[in-house]
N, C-alpha and C positions, 0 to 999 in steps of 0.2 A: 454855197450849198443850195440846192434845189427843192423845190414842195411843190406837190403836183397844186396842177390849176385851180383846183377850188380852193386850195390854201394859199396861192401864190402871192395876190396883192398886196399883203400886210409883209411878207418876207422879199418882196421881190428883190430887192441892193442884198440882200443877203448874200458874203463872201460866201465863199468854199471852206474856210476855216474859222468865218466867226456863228457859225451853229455854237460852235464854244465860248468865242472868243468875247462878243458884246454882249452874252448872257453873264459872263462876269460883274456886269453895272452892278447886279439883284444882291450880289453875294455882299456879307458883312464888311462893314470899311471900316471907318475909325482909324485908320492911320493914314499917315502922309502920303502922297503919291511914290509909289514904289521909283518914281525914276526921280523923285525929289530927294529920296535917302539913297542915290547913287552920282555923287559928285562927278564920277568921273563917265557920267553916259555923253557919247554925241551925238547924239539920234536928232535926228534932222527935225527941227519942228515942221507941223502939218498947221498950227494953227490952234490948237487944243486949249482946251477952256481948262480952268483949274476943275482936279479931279478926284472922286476918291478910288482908291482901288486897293487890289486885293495885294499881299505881298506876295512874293515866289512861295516860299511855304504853303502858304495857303491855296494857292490858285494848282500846283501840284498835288495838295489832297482832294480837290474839287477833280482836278482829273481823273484819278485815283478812283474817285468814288461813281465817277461815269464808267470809267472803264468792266467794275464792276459789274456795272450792269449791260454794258455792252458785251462782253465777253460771253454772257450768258444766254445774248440774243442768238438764233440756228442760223442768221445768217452772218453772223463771225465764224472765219474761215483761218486757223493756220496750218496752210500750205507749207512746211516746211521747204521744200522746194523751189514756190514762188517766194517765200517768206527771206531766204537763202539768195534768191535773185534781187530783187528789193532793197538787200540791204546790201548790194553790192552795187547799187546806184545811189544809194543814201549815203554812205560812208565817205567818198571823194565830195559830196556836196557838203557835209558836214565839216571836212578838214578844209576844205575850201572857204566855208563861212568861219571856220578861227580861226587864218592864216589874215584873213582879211581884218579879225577884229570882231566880226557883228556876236560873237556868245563870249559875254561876258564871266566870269570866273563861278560869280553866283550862279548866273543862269547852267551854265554849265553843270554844276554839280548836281541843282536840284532839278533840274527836265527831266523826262524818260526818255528824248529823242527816241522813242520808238514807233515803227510800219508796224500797222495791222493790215488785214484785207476783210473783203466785203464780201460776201458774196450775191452782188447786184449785178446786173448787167446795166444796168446805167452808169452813162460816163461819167465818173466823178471824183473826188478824193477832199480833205477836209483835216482841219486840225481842230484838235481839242485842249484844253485846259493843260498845261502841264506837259505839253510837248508830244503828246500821242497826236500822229498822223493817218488817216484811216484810206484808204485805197481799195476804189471798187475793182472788179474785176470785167466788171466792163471798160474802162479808163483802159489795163492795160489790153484785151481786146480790140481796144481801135487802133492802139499806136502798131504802125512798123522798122521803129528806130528806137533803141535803147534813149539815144539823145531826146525825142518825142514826150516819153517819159520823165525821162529826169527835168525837163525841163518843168513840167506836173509839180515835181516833189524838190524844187527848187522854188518856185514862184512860192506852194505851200510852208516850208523851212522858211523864208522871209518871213511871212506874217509872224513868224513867234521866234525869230532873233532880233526882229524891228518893234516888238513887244507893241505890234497893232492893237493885242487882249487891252492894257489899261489904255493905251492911246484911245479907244473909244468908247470909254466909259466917260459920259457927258449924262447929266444930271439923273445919276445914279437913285436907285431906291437899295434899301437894305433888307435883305431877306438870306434867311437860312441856305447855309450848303445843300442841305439833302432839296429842299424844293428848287434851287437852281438846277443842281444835279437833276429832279427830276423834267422839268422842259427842257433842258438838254438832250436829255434821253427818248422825250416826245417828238423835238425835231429830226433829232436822228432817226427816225421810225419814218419819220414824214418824206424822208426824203429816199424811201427803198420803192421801187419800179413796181413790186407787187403787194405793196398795204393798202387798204383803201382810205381813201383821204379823209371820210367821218371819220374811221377807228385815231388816225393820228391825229384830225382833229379833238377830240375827246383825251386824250394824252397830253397834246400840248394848253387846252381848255385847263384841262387837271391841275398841269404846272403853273396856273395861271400865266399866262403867257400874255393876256392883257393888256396886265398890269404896267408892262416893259414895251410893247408892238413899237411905242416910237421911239424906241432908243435902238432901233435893229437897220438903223440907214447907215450904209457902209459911205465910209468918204474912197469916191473916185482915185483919189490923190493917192490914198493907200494902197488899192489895187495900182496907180501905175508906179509906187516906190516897191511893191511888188515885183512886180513884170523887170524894171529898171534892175536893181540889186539882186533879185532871181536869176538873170539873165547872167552877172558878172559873178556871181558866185557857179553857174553851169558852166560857163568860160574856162572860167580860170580852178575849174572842177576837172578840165581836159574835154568837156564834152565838147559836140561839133554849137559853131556860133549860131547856127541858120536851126537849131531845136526848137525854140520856144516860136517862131515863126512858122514852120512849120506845122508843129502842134498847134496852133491857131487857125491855120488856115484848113486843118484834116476838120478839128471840131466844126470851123463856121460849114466849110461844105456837106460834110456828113449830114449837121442840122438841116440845111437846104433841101437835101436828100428827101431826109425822113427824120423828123424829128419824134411823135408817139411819146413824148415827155421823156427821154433817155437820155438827153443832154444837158444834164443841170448842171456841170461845170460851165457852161457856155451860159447858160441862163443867170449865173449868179459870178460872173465875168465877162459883162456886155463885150462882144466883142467888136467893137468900132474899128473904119476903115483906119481911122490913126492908131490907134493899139496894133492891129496888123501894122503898119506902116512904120509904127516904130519898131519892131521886131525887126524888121526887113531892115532899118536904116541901120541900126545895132550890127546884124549879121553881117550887112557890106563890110562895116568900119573893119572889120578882120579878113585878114585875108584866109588863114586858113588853121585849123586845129588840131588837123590831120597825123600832123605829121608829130605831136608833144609824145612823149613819153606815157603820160596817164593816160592818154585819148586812148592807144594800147593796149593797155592794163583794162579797159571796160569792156562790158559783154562784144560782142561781134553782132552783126544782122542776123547769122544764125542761130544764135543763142536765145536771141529776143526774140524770133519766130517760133521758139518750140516755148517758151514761156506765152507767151502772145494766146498758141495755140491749147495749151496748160490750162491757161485761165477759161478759154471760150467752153470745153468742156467741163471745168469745173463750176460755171456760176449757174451749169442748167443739167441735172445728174437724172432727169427722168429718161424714163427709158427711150420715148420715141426721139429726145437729143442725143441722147447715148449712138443710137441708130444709125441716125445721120452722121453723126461723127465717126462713124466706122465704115460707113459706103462711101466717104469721102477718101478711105484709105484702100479701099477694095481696088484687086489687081488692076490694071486698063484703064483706069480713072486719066482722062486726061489734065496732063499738068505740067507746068514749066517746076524744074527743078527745085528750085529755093521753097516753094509755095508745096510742092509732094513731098520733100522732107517732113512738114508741118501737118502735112497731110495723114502721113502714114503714122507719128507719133502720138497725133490726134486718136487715130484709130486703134493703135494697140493702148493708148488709157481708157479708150471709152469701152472698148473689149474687156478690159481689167475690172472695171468698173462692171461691166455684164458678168461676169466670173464665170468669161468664157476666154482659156488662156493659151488653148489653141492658134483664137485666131490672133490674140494679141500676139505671141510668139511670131506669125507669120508678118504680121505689120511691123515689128521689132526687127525682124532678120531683114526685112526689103529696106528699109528704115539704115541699116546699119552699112548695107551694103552701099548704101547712096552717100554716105560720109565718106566713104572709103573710096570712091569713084572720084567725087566733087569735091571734097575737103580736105583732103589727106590726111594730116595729123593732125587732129582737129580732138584733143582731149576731153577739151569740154563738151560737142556734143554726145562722144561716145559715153561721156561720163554720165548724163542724162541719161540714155538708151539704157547704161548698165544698171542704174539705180531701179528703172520700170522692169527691167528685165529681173530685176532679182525679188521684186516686187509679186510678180508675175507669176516667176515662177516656184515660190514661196504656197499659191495657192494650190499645187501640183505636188510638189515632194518638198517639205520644209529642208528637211535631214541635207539632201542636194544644195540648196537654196543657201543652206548656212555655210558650206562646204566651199561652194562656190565666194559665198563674201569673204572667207577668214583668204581665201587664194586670189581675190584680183586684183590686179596690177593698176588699177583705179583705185580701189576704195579699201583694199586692208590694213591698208593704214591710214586711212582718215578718216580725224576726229571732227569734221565737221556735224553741225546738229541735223541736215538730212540724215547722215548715211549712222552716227548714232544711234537716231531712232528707229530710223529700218533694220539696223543689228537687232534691235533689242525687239523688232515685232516677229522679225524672224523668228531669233531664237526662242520665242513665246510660243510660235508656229512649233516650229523644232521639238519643243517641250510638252504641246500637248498632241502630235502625232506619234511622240516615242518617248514618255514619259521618265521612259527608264535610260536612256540612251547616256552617255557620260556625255558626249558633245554637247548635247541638248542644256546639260545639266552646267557644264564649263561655261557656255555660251553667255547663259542667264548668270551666273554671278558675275560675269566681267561686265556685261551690258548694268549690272546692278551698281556696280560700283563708278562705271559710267556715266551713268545719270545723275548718281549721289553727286560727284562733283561736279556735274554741269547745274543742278541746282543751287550748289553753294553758291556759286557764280551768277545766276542767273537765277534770284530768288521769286519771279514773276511766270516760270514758261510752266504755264497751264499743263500743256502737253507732257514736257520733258518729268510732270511730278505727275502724272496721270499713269505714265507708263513705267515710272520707277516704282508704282502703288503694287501693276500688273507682274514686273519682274520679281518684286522683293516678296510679293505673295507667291509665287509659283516659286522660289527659292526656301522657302521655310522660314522666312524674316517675317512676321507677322506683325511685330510693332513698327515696324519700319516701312510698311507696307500699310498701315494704319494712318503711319503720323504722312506718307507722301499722300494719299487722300484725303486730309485733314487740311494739307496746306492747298490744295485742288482748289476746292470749293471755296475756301478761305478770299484765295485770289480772287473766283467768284462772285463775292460777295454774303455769304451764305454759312456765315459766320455759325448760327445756331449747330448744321452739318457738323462745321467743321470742329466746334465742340464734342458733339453727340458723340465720333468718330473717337477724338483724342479721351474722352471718358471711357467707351466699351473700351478700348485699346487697354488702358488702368485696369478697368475690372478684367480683363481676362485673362490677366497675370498676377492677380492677387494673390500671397500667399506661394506663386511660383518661384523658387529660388535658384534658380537656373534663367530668369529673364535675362535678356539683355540689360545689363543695367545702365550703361550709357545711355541707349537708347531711351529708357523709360525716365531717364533726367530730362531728356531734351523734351521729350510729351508733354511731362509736367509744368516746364518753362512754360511751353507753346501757350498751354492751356490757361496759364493764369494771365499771357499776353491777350491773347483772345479774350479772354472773359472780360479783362479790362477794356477792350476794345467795343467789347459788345455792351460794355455800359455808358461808354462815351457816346455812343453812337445811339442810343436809349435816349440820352438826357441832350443830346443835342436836337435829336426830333422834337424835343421838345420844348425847345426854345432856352434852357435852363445853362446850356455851354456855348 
């Protein structure tokens, strides 16, 4: 993980993943070393001194309690789209690391193996406490290989299957969750391309960060059991052998380039002629990956080129980026094929983003027509184009827009989490252009009831309970539309909300005997889980839990 130059030299060995990882030392111990109450670990020794550390439970509500407050930061971004891509490079790496053995049963249960993104333009990615992995958008901006990538979010999954976290907890200090959590959250500020380095100094200052500065020396050996078991988990993931080499040699050149402090993956993963060199030696030993089965099944080059190009407008939405990003799609533009594709999808988002959907439309239609030229049946990127396109033209006629999703031979029957929640902003579209419309009105309780179970399932997606708040309100469900903004914030961190919320909810069915009364059970549950929550969290500030 990177911190600009006036914070550099006390963090310099700083991984990518232990911003989290060796801020663990601080947090409360008292028990055995987590890999000492696991007889059955083979984790290769490094050398490690006897340690204290934190157990699984705990070190996932340490995450937990970051992510709180990450979530809340403007520059967490879920893209459902990228978010959607992401985990379709994470998924074969992850069945690749249990086939292999490295996540153990506990680990397993208790991580959130979950991608977030950034939205920075500096090249980076990072893991946190609990198996949260965070992903700039700049990182996927430089790569032009899906493999490039994953290679990224393979080296990073090492670090917290190899449980690096207590591996470098060496003479440990004992101090509160919530002040670990918060120089966690200092560093994490420190390392975004546009904070200024006093503000996050003054934040990582706050968290005392002091107190620890030399317990932040990452062991070399780590990063190369890294890079080593990274590499054979991306293999034997299907990905190509020559990724993680690759991706090495794009970052060291890039930085040669122009570096402007935007490469702190490279900074906080020396990159040495033998680190390249073992890459390369690794990639020979294969001859080829091409040809497997999963290699197949993962994105295409042109998949990763409109995602690529996804992220480069989305990590910079002002307008004179927007601009550029749209004269880059303007007719005549010269361009070799593969590169105008990226070109033109670039331009009808940053058009969309202008909420001018004329000329996105025109960037869409040349866009769509250059698949159909180059690609032939090429589902997947038509399936992108259709999702912008419906996007698009959502802004124009909802009523059309929703007409169009229930009829296309892409997306009317699928339930993935993009195109879910593009139903349901639709039909929200749909609903307040024609308030009266049955479609409008059909739309939104099936998107209601959509969402309801994509939350049971997925008790964490900020989004999917944000918009279930927006559908179950414009349906007439008002407690239900309560309590999915209640768990919003909740996720948040922002407990006191998420109280206030589940209360007015209570009072303004008081007395009403037609409430839903299901629903005003589950409130009441929420509410007294919360409230309990809100006092552990009281008395732990205060040293008393």
């Amino acid at each position: 993980m990177f911190v600009p130059a006036e914070l550099r030299r006390p963090w310099l060995r700083l991984s990518s993943w232990l911003l989290g990882a060796t801020l663990l030392s601080v947090a409360p111990g008292g028990t055995a070393p987590v890999w000492a109450q696991s007889p059955t670990s083979t984790l290769p020794s490094l050398g490690d001194q006897d340690i204290e550390a934190l157990d699984l439970p705990a070190e996932r509500k340490l995450g937990d309690q970051i992510m709180r407050s990450v979530r809340r930061d403007p520059a967490y971004l879920d893209d459902p789209l990228l978010g959607e891509y992401l985990d379709r490079l994470w998924q074969p790496l992850l069945q690749s690391a249990r086939v292999r053995g490295d996540i153990s049963p506990d680990l397993e249960r208790i991580d959130a193996w979950e991608l977030f993104q950034v939205r920075d333009r500096s090249v980076n990615a990072f893991a946190l406490p609990g198996g949260f992995v965070g992903v700039h958008l700049g990182l996927i901006a430089l790569t032009t290989r899906p493999d490039e990538l994953a290679s990224v979010l393979a080296h990073e999954l090492t670090h917290v299957t190899q449980r690096h976290i207590v591996r470098s907890m060496i003479n440990s200090q004992r101090q509160s969750l919530a002040s670990t959590a918060a120089l966690i959250v200092g560093l994490l500020l420190a390392t975004r391309s546009n904070v200024s380095p006093n503000a996050a100094q003054a934040v990582i200052t706050t968290g005392q960060a002091a107190a620890i500065q030399g317990q932040l020396n990452f062991s070399r050996d780590m990063e190369r059991e890294a890079d080593r078991i990274g590499w054979q988990i991306l293999t034997q993931a299907g990905f190509a052998p020559n990724g993680m080499a690759a991706m090495f040699e794009k970052l060291d050149s890039s930085h040669h380039l122009n570096d402007s402090n935007q490469y702190p993956y490279l900074r906080s993963h020396p990159l040495t002629i033998e680190r390249i060199a073992d890459a390369r030696l690794r990639a020979g030993d294969v001859p080829t990956a091409g040809s497997t089965e999963a290699l197949r099944q993962h994105p295409s080059p042109a998949e990763h080129l409109l995602m690529q190009v996804r992220s480069r407008v989305l990590m910079d939405t002002s307008e004179p980026s927007l601009r550029r990003a749209q004269m880059l799609g303007a007719p005549g533009s010269p361009d070799v094929t593969a590169t105008r594709l990226g070109a033109l999808y670039g331009a009808a988002l940053a058009s969309s983003l202008l909420r001018e959907p004329t000329t996105a439309e025109q960037a869409l239609a040349a866009g769509r027509q250059l698949i159909r030229s180059h690609h032939g049946d090429a589902p997947a990127l038509h399936r992108v184009f259709e999702l912008l396109h419906l996007e698009i033209l959502a802004q124009r006629n909802a009523l059309q827009a929703l007409a169009q999703l229930q009829t296309s031979p892409l997306l009317a029957q699928e339930d993935t989490r993009p195109t879910l929640l593009l139903r349901a902003q639709v039909a929200l579209a749909a609903w307040r252009a024609a308030p009266d419309a049955t479609a409008a009105h059909t739309a939104l309780r099936q998107s209601t009831q959509a969402l309801q179970t994509r939350v049971v399932l997925h008790r964490q997606d900020v989004l999917a309970w944000q918009t279930l708040a927006q559908t179950a309100q414009a349906s007439g469900q008002a407690l239900r539309a309560a309590r999915a903004s209640a768990e919003a914030v909740a996720i948040q961190g922002d407990l006191p909300g998420a109280i206030d919320r589940l209360r007015t909810a209570q009072q303004s069915v008081r007395g009403d005997a037609s409430a839903d009364y299901v629903e005003l059970s589950v409130i009441q549950s929420r509410l007294r889980e919360l409230e309990a929550e809100r006092r552990h969290q009281a008395a732990q500030a205060k040293g008393e839990d």
